[in-house]
One Martini backbone bead per residue (centre of mass of N, CA, C, O) as a GRO file, in nm:
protein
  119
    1UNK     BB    1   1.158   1.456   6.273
    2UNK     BB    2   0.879   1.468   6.387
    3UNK     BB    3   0.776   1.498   6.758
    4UNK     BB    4   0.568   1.312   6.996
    5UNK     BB    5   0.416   1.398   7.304
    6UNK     BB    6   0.229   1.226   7.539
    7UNK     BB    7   0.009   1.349   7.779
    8UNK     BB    8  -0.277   1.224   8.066
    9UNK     BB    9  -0.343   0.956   8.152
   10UNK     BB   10  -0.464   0.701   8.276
   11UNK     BB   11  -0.655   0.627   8.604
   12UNK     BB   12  -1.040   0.569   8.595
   13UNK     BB   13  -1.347   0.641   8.656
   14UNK     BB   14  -1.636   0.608   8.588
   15UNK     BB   15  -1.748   0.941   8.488
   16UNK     BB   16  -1.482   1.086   8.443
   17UNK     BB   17  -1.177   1.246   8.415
   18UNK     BB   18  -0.938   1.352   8.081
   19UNK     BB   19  -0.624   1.511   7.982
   20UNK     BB   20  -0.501   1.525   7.687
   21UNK     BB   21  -0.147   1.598   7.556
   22UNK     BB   22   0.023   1.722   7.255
   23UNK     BB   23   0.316   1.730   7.111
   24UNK     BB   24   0.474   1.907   6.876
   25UNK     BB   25   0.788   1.890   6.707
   26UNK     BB   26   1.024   1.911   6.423
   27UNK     BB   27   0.826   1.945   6.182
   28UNK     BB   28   0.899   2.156   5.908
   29UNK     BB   29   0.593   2.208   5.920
   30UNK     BB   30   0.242   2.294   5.860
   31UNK     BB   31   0.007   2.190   6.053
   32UNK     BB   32  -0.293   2.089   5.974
   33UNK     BB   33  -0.332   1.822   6.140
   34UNK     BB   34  -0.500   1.729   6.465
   35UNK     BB   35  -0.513   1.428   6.674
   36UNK     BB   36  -0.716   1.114   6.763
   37UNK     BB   37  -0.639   0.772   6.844
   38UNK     BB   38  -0.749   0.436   6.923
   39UNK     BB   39  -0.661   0.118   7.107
   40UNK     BB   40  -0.810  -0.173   7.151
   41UNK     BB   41  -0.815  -0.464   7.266
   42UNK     BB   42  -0.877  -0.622   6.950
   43UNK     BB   43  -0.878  -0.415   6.816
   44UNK     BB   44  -0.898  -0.121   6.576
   45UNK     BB   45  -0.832   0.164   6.479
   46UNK     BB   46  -0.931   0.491   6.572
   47UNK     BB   47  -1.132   0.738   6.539
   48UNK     BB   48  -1.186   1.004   6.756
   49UNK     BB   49  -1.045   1.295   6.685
   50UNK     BB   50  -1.024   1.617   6.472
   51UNK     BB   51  -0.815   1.886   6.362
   52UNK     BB   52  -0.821   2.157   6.139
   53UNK     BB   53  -0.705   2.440   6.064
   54UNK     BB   54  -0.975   2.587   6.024
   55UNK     BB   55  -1.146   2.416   6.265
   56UNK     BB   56  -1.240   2.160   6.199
   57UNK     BB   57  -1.442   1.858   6.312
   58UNK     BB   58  -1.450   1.559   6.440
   59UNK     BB   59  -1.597   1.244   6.514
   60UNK     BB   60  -1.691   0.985   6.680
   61UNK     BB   61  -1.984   0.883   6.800
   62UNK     BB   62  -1.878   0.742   7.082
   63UNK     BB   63  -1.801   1.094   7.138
   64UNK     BB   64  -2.008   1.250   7.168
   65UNK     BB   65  -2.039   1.510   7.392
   66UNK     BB   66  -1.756   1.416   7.581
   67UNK     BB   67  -1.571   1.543   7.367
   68UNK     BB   68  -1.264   1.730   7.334
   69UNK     BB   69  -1.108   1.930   7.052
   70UNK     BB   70  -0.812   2.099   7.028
   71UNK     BB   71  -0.595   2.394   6.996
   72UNK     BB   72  -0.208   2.546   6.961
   73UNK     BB   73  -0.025   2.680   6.767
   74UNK     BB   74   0.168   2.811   6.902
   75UNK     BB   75   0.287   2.515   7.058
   76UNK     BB   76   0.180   2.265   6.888
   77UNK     BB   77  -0.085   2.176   7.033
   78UNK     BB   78  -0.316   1.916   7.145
   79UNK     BB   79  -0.641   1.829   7.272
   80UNK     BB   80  -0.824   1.614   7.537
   81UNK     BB   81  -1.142   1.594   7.666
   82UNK     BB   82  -1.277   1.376   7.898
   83UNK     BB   83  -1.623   1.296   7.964
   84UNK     BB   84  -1.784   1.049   8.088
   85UNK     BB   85  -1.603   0.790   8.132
   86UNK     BB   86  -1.589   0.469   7.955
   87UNK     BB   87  -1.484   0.144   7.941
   88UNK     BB   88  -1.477   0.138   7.642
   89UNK     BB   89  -1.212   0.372   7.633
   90UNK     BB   90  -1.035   0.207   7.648
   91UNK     BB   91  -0.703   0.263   7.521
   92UNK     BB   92  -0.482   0.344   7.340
   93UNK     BB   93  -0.374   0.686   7.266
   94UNK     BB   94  -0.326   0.907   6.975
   95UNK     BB   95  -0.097   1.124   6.844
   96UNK     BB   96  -0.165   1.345   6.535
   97UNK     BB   97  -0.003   1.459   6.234
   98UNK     BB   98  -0.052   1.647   5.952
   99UNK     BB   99   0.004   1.807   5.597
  100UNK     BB  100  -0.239   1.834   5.519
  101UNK     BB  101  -0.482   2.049   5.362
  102UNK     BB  102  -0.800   1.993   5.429
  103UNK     BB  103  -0.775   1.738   5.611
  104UNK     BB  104  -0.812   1.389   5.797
  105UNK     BB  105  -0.473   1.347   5.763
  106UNK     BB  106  -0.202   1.093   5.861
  107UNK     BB  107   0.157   1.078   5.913
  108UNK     BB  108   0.203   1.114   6.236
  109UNK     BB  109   0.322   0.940   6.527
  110UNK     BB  110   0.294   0.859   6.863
  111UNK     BB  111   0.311   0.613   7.095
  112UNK     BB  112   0.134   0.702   7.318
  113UNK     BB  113  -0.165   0.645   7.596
  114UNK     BB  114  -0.302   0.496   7.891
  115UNK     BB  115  -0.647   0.415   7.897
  116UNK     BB  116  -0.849   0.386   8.190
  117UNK     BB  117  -1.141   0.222   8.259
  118UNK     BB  118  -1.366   0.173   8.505
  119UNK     BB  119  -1.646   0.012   8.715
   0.00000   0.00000   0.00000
């Protein structure tokens, strides 16, 4: 069973930055997609960022320019890099990883890391 470890999270203020960090290990294939999605309080999980093997990337519309997703296959490690974060932001973020190929599309999750974005 594939396992995904989040770090990074953590208490900022607006306009600052965080970078999350998720390892997949154990996962006996070859991961396609790797991303990161997240749910704020009362609110539905949305896609924040997706990197498919191919390197083409995705974005939520209210994260373009601010966030980057990177990713180190020889790791197996994907990165958001986000900046110039706002409270809207706040929200349990996941990582995840796909294997089906050339698509945006998951299959396991992490846990979670809680990101807050003060005022």
């Amino acid at each position: 069973q594939v396992q995904l470890v989040e770090s990074g999270g953590g208490l900022v203020q607006a306009g600052g930055s965080l970078r999350l960090s998720c390892v997949a290990s154990r996962s006996g294939f070859n991961i396609a997609a790797m991303g990161w999605y997240r749910r704020a309080p009362g609110k539905q999980r949305e896609l924040v960022a997706s990197i498919i093997s191919d390197g083409s990337t995705v974005y939520l519309d209210a994260v373009k320019g601010r966030f980057t997703i990177s990713r180190d296959n020889a790791k197996n490690t994907v990165y958001l890099q986000m900046n110039s974060l706002k409270p809207e932001d706040t929200a349990v973020y996941y990582c995840g990883v796909g294997r089906t190929k050339g698509v945006h599309w998951y299959d396991y999750w992490g846990p979670g890391t809680q990101v807050t974005v003060s005022s």
